[in-house]
KOLFIRO-479395 format. One line per field, with one value per residue (C-alpha): residue number from 1; residue in three letters; x, y, z. Coordinates in pm, whole numbers, plus 32768, in hexadecimal, padded with zeros to 4 digits. Layout:
N
seq = (NUM; ...)
type = (ALA; ...)
X = (X; ...)
Y = (Y; ...)
Z = (Z; ...)
***
This chain:
454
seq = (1; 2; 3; 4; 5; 6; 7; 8; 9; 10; 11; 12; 13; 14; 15; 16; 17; 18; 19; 20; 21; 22; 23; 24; 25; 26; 27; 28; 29; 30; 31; 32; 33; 34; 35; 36; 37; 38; 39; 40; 41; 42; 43; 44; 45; 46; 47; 48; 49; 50; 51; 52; 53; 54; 55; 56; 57; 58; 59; 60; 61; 62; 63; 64; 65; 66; 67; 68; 69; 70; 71; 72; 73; 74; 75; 76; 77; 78; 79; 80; 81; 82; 83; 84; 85; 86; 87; 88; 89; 90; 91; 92; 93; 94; 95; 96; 97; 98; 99; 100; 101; 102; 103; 104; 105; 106; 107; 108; 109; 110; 111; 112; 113; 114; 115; 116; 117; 118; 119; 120; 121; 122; 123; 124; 125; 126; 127; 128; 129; 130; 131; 132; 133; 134; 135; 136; 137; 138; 139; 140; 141; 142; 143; 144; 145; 146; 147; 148; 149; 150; 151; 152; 153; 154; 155; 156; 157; 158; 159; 160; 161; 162; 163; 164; 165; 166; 167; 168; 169; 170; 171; 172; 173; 174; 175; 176; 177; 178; 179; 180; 181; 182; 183; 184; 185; 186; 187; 188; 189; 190; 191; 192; 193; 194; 195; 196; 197; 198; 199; 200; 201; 202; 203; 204; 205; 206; 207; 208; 209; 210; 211; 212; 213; 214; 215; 216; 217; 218; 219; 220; 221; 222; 223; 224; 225; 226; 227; 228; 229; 230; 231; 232; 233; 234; 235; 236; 237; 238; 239; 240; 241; 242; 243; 244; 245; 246; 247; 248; 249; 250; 251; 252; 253; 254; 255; 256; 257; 258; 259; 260; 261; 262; 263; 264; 265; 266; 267; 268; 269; 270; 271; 272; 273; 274; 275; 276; 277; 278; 279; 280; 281; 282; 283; 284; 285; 286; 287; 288; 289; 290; 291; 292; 293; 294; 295; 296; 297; 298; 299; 300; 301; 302; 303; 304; 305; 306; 307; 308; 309; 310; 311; 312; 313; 314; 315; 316; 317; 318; 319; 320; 321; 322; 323; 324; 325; 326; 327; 328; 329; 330; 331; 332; 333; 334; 335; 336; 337; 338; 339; 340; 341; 342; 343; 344; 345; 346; 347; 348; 349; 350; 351; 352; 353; 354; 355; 356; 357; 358; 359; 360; 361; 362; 363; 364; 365; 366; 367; 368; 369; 370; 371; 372; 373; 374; 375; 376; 377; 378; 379; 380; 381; 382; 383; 384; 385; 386; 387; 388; 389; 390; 391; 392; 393; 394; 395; 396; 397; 398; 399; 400; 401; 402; 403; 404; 405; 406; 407; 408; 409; 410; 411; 412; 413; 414; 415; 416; 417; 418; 419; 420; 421; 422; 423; 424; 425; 426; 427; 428; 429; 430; 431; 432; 433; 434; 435; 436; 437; 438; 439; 440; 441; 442; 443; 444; 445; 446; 447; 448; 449; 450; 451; 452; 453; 454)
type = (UNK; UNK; UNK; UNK; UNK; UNK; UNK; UNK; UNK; UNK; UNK; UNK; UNK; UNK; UNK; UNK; UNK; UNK; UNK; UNK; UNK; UNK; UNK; UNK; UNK; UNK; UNK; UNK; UNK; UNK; UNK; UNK; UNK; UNK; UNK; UNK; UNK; UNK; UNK; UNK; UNK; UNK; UNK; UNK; UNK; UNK; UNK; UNK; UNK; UNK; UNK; UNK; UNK; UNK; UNK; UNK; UNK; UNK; UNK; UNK; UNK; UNK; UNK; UNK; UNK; UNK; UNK; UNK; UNK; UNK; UNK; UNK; UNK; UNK; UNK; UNK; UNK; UNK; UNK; UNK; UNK; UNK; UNK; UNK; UNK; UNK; UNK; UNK; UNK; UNK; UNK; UNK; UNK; UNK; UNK; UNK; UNK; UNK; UNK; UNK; UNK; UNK; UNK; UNK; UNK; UNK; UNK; UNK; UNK; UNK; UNK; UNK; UNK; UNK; UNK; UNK; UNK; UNK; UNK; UNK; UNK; UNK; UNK; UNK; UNK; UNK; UNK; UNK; UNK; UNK; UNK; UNK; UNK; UNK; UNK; UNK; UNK; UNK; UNK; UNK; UNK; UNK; UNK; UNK; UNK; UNK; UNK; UNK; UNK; UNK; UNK; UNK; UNK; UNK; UNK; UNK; UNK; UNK; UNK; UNK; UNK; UNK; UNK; UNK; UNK; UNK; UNK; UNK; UNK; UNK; UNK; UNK; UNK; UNK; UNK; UNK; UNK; UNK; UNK; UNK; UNK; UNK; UNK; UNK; UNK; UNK; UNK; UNK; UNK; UNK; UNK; UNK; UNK; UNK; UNK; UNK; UNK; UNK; UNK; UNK; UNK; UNK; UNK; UNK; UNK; UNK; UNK; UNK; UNK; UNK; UNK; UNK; UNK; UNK; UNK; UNK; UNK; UNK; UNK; UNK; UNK; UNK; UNK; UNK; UNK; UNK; UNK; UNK; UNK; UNK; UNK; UNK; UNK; UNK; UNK; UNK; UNK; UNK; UNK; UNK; UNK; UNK; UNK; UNK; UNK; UNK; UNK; UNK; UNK; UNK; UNK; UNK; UNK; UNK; UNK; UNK; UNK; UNK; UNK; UNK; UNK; UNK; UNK; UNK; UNK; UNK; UNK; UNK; UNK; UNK; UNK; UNK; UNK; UNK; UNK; UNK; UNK; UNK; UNK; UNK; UNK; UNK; UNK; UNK; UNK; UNK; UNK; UNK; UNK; UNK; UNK; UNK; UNK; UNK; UNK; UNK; UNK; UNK; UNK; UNK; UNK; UNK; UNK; UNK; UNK; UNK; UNK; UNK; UNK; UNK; UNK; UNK; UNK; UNK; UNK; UNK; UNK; UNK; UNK; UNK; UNK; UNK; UNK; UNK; UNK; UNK; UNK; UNK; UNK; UNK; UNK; UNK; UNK; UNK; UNK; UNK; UNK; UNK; UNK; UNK; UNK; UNK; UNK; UNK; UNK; UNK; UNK; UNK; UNK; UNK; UNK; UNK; UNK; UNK; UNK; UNK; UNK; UNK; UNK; UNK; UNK; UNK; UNK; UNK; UNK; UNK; UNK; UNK; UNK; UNK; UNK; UNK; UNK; UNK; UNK; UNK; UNK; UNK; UNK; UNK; UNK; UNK; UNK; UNK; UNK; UNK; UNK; UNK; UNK; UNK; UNK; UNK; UNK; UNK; UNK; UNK; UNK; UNK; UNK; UNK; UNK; UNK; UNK; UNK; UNK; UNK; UNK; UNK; UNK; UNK; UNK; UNK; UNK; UNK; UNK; UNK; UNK; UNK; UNK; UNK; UNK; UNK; UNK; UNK; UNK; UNK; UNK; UNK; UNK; UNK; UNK; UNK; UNK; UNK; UNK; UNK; UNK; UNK; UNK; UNK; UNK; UNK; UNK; UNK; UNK; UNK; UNK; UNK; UNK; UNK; UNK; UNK; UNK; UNK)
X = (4083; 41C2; 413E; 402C; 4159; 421B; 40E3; 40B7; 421D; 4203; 40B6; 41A7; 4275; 41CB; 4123; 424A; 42EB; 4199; 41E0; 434D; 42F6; 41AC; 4294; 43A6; 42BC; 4237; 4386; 43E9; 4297; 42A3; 4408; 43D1; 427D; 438E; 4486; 4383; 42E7; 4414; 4492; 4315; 437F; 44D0; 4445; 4313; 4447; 4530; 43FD; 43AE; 4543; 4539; 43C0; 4404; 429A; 42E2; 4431; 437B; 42A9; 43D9; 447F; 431F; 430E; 4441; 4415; 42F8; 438A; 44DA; 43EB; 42F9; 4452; 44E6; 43B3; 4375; 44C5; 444C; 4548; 46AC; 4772; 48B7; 49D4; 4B3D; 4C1B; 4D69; 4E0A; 4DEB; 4DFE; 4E64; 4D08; 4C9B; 4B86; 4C4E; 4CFB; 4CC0; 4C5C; 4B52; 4AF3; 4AED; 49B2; 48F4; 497C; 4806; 4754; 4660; 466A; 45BC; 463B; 45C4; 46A4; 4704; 4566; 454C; 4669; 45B8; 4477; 44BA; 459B; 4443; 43D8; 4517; 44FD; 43A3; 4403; 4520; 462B; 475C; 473F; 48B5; 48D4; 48D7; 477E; 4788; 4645; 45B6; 46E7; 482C; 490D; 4922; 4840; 4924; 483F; 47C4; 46AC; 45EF; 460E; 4584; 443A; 4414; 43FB; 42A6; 41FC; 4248; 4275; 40F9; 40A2; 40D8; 423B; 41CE; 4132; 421F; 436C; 42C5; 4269; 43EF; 448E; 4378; 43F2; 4574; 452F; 444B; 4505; 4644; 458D; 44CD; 4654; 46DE; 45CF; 4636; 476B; 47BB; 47E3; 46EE; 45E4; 46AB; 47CB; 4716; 467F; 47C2; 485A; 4717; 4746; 48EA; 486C; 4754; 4853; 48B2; 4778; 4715; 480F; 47E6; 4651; 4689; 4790; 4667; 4745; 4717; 4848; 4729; 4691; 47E7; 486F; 4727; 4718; 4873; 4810; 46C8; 478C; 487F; 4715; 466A; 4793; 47AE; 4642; 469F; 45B0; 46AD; 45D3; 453C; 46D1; 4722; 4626; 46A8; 47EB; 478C; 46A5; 47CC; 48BC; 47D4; 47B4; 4916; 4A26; 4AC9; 49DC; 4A71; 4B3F; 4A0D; 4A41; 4B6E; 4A57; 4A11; 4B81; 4AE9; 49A7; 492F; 4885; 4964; 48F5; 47C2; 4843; 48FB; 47D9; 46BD; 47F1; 47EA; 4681; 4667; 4772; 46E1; 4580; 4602; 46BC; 459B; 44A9; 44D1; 442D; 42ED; 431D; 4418; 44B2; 45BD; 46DE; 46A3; 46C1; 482B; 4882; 47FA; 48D3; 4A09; 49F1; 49D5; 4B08; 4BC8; 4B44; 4BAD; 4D05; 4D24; 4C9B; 4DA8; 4E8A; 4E63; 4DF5; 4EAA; 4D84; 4D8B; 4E63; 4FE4; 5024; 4FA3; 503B; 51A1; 5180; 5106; 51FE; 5321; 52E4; 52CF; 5251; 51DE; 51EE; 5077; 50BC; 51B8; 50FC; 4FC1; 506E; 5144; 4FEB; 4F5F; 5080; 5049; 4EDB; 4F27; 500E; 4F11; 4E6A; 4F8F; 4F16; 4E24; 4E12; 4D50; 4C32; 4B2F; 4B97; 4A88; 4B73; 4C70; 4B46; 4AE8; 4C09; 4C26; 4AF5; 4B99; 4CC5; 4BF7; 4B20; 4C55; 4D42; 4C45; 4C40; 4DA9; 4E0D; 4D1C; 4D7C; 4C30; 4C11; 4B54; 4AD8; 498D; 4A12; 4AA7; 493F; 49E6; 4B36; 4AAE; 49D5; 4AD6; 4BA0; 4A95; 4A4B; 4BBE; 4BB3; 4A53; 4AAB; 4C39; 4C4D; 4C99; 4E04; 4E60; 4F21; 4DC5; 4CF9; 4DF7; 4E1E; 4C83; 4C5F; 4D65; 4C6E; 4B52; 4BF9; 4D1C; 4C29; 4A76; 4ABC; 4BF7; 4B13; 4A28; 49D1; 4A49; 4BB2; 4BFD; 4BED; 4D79; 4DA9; 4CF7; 4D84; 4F0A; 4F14; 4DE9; 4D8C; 4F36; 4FB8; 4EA2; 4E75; 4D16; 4DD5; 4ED8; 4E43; 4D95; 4ED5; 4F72; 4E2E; 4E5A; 4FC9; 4F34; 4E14; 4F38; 502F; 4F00; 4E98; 5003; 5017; 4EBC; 4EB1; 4DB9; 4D2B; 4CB6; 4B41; 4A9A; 4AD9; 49CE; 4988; 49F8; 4B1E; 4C43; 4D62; 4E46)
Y = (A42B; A4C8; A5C7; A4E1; A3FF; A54F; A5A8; A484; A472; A5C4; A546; A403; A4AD; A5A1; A483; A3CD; A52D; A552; A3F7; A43C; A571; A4D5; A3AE; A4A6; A567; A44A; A3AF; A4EA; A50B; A377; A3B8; A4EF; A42F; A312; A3F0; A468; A31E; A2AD; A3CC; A394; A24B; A261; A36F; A29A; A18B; A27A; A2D6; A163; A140; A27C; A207; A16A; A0D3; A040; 9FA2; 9F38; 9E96; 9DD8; 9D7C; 9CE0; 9C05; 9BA4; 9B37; 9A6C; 9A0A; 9951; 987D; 9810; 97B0; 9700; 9668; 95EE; 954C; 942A; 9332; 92DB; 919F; 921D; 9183; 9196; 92DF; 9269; 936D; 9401; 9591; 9632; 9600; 957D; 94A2; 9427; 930D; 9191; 9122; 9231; 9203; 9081; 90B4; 915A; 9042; 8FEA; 9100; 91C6; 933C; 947C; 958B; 9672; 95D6; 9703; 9762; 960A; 960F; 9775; 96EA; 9583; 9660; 96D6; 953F; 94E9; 9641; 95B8; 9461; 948F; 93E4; 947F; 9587; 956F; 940A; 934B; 92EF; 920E; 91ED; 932E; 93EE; 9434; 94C7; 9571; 96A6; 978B; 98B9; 98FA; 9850; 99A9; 999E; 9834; 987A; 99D7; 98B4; 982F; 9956; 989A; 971D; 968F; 9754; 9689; 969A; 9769; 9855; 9868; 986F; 99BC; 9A7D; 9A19; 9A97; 9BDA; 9C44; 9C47; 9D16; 9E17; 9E1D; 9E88; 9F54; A032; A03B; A0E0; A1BB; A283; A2DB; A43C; A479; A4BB; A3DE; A38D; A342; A245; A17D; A181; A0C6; 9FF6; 9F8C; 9F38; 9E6B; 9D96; 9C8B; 9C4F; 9C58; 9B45; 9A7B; 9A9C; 9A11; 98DB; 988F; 98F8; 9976; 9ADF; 9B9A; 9C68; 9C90; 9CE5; 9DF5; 9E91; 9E9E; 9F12; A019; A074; A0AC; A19F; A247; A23F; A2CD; A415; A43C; A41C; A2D6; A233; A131; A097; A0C5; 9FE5; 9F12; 9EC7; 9E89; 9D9A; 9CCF; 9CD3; 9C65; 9B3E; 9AE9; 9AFC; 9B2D; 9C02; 9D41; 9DA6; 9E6B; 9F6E; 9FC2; A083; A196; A1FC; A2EE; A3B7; A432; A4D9; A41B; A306; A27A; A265; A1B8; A0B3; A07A; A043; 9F40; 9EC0; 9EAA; 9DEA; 9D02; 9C72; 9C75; 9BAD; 9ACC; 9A5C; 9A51; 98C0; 98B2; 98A6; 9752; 96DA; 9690; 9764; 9634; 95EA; 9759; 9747; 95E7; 9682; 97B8; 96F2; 9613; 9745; 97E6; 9672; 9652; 97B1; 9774; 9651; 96FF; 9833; 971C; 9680; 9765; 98AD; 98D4; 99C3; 9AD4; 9B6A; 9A2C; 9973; 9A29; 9A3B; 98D2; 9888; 9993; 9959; 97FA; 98D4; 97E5; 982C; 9990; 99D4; 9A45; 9B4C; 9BC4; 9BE4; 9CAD; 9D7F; 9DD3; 9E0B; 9F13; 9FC9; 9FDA; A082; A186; A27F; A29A; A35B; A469; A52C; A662; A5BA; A4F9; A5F5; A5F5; A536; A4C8; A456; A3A7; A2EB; A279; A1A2; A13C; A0A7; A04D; 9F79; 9EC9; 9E3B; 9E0B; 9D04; 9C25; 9C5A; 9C11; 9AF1; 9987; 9926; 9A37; 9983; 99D8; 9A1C; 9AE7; 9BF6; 9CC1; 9D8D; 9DFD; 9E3D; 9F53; 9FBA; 9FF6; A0AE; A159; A1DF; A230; A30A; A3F5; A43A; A54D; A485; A421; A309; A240; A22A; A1D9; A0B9; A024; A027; 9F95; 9E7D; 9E28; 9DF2; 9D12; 9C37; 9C45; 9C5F; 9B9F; 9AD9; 99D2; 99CE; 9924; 9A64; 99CD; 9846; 9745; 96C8; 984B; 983E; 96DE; 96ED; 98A4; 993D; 9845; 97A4; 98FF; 9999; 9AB4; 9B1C; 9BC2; 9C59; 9D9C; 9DDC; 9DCE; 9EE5; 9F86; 9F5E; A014; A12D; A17D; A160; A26E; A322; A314; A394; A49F; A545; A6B6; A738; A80A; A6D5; A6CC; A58F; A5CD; A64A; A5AA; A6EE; A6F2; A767; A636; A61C)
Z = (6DE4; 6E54; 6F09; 6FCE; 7044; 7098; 7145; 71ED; 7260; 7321; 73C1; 7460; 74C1; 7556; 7607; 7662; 76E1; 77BC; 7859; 78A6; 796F; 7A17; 7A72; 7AF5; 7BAF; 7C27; 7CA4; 7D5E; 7DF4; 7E7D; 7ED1; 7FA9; 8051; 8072; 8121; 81ED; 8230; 82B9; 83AB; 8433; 8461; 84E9; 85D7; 8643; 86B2; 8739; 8814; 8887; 88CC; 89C3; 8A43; 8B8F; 8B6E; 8A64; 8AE7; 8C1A; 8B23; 8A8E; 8BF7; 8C40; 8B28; 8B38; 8C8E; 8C05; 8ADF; 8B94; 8C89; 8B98; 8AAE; 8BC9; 8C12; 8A9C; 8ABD; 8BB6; 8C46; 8BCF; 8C55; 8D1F; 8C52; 8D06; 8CA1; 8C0A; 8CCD; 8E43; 8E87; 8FB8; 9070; 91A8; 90E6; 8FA9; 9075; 9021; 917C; 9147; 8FF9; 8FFA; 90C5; 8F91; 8E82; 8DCD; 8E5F; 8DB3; 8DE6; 8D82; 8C9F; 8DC1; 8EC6; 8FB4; 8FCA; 9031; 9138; 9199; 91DA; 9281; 935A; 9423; 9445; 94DD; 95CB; 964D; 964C; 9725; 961A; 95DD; 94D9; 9461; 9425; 92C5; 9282; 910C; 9108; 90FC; 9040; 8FD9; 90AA; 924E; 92EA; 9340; 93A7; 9500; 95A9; 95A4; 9427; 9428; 94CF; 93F4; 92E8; 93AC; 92F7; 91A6; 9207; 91FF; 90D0; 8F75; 8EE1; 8DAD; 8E7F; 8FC0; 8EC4; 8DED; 8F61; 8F68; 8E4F; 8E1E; 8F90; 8F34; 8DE1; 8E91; 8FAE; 8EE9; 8DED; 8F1D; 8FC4; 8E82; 8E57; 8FDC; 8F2B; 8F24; 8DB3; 8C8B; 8C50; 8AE3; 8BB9; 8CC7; 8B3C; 8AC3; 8BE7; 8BE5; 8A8D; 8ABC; 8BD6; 8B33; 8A86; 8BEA; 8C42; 8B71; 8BBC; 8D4A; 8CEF; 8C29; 8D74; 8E66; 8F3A; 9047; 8FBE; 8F2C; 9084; 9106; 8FF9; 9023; 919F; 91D7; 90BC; 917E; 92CC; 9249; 91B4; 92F5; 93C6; 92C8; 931D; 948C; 9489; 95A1; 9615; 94AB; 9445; 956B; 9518; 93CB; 9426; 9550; 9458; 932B; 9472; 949B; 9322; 92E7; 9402; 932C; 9339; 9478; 93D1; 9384; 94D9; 94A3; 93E0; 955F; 955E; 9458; 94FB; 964F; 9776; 9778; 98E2; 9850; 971B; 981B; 990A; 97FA; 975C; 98C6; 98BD; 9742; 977F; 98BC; 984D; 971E; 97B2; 98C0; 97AC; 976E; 98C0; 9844; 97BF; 9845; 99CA; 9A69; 9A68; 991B; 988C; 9939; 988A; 9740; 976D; 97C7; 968F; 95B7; 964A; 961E; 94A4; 945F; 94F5; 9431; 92D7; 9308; 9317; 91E5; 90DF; 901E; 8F53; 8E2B; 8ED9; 8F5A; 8FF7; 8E77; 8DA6; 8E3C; 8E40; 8CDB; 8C5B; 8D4D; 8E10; 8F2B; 902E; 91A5; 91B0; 91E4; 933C; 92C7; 91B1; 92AE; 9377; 927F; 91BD; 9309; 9361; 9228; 9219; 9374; 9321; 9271; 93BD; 945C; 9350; 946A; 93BC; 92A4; 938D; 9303; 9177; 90DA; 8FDB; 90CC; 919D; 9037; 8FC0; 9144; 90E0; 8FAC; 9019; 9125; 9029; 8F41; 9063; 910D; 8FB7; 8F4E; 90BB; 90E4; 90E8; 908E; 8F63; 8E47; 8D09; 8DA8; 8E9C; 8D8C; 8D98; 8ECD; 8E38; 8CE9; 8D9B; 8E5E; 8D26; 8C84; 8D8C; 8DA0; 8C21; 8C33; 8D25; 8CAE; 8B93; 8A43; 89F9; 88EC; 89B7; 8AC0; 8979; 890E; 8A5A; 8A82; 8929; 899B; 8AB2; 89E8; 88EB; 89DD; 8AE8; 8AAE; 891B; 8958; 89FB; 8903; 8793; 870C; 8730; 86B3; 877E; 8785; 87E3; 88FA; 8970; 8929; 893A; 89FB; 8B28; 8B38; 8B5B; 8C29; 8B28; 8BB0; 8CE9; 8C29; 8B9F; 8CC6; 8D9E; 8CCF; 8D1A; 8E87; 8E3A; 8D76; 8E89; 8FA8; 8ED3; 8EAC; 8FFD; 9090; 8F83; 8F71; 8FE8; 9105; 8FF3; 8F07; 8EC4; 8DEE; 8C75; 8B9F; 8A46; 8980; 8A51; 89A5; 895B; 8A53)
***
């Protein structure tokens, strides 16, 4: 009997030694299909991330996404703001007008789109008009009947042509830059927050990152007259893209440049013509200059001029800081020798696209989508340095998240909006690219990713 149980002890655990090493084999063999599992899966999603199909893909639908939202949202009653920023619109004589109204959670398609009405109808396109929406036209009259292509269609349809054209527009813009196709996602993908938040506001800072990006593409191809073209439209979007026409120092043919700007402007400007008489394209014109007048006026918007007064009490220095950023965007340009270094030519390009926000008395959150890219823009082509990588990281979080659920509520109330944090980071951006842009040799060539530190 003893030597059955003996026998039958060596048989369990011979059994129960079998197990053990099927199960261990077994482990290692999952774990190693596992592993492998997961670097084919990692490496499936690093391909997507440097696909710019399949970020096209994602602008798209996000385009899509923020009209249906805002459409989904229907009407809210306008209720009285207990206080009054610096802004043209936010006065009570103004707002008293709106008191009961109900309004749209896509209010600035709606201003974009009545716009063409008024054009046609003869009314003035830069008066208050409670009714229809919150808030003044302030674009040109050209811009107003571009928005006949989009004002009989139906809302849902008309707002997602909207939004679709400012992501591709921006997303085609990025993709002329001359770096690596990795480099032209990445920037993509540090834009998109921006992005996002430029759709649910339905606004054409989109449009105008991407066209004043697409100029600057267009003249290194020697395409003078589509680059003209896209400045002249961006001009007529947004007074503000002038400034792309500064790109012309950089490149041969320059008369040409000048008469084809000649030739867009005009054209442009005589376009309302076709719907509307001579003597009442002048009266339209007039009123826009007076409401723009007025606007600069009254606003500091989230900028120089902001800041130094939510940090300082700084008041009425808009003018000086205007002209003292002015001045200093300026002074790279006396730096002839470097007109044909593609880096130096670049980092303009950047230094353009913050100084117009951070310099802007109408900046707005919605407006950040252009210094963002000008900031990463700066960062892709300069070799890597820790201090660039901090200060680019310190954009994405104080300026694309600050604005955002990602930080509380009384944060964003009492820290973020009070003290005007969203321009912050990308002022000392602004710095950074002008330092750079006063220091960098003749010999400088756009970093590559296995660059060596600097």
């Amino acid at each position: 009997m003893g030597g059955n149980n003996a026998d039958e002890n060596a048989i369990h655990q011979s059994i129960e030694h079998k197990i053990c090493l099927f199960l261990i084999l077994y482990l290692r063999m999952y774990r190693r299909i596992l592993a492998a599992s997961i670097i084919r899966m990692l490496q499936s999603i690093k391909a997507l991330v440097f696909n710019p199909h399949f970020i096209l893909v994602v602008f798209v639908a996000l385009g899509v996404i923020a009209s249906v939202q805002g459409i989904m949202l229907g009407l809210h009653e306008f209720h009285m703001p207990k206080v009054f920023p610096a802004d043209i619109m936010n006065r009570p004589e103004y707002m008293n007008q709106f008191i009961g109204r109900q309004l749209t959670e896509y209010n600035n398609y709606v201003i974009f789109k009545q716009s063409f009405f008024h054009l046609v109808h003869g009314t003035d396109l830069y008066g208050l008009y409670p009714a229809e929406h919150w808030d003044f036209f302030k674009y040109s009259p050209t811009f107003a009947l571009f928005m006949g292509s989009l004002a009989y269609l139906p809302d849902i349809l008309g707002l997602s042509i909207w939004n679709v054209l400012n992501a591709i527009t921006v997303f085609f813009a990025i993709r002329m830059l001359p770096v690596s196709v990795r480099k032209q996602c990445l920037v993509l993908w540090f834009i998109t927050m921006e992005l996002l938040t430029c759709l649910q506001n339905n606004q054409s800072n989109g449009l105008m990152c991407g066209l004043i990006i697409a100029a600057y593409g267009c003249m290194e191809q020697r395409k003078v007259l589509l680059a003209t073209l896209w400045l002249v439209l961006a001009m007529y979007i947004k007074v503000y893209g002038a400034i792309g026409f500064c790109l012309f120092l950089f490149y041969p043919d320059k008369i040409k440049f000048i008469l084809y700007s000649i030739l867009w402007t005009v054209l442009f400007a005589a376009l309302p013509l076709l719907v509307t008489p001579l003597h009442t394209l002048i009266w339209q014109y007039q009123n826009w200059a007076g409401l723009m007048i007025a606007d600069a006026a009254a606003a500091r918007g989230i900028s120089v001029a902001g800041w130094l007064y939510s940090w300082f009490g700084i008041e009425n220095v808009k003018a000086a800081v205007t002209g003292i950023g002015l001045v200093l965007f300026l002074v790279p340009f006396v730096r002839f020798r470097l007109y044909s270094n593609e880096v130096f030519k670049l980092l303009i390009l950047a230094s353009m696209l913050i100084w117009v926000i951070i310099f802007n008395h109408k900046a707005e959150s919605s407006t950040f989508i252009i210094a963002v890219a000008g900031v990463a823009i700066w960062y892709f082509i300069r070799p890597k340095a820790t201090w660039r990588t901090v200060l680019f990281w310190t954009v994405f979080i104080f300026t694309s998240l600050s604005t955002t659920d990602i930080f509380p509520m009384y944060v964003r109330q009492h820290f973020i909006y009070v003290y005007k944090i969203k321009a912050v980071p990308c002022i000392l951006a602004w710095c950074a690219v002008f330092i750079e842009l006063m220091l960098v040799k003749p010999t400088a060539r756009i970093a590559d990713n296995a660059e060596v530190v600097e």
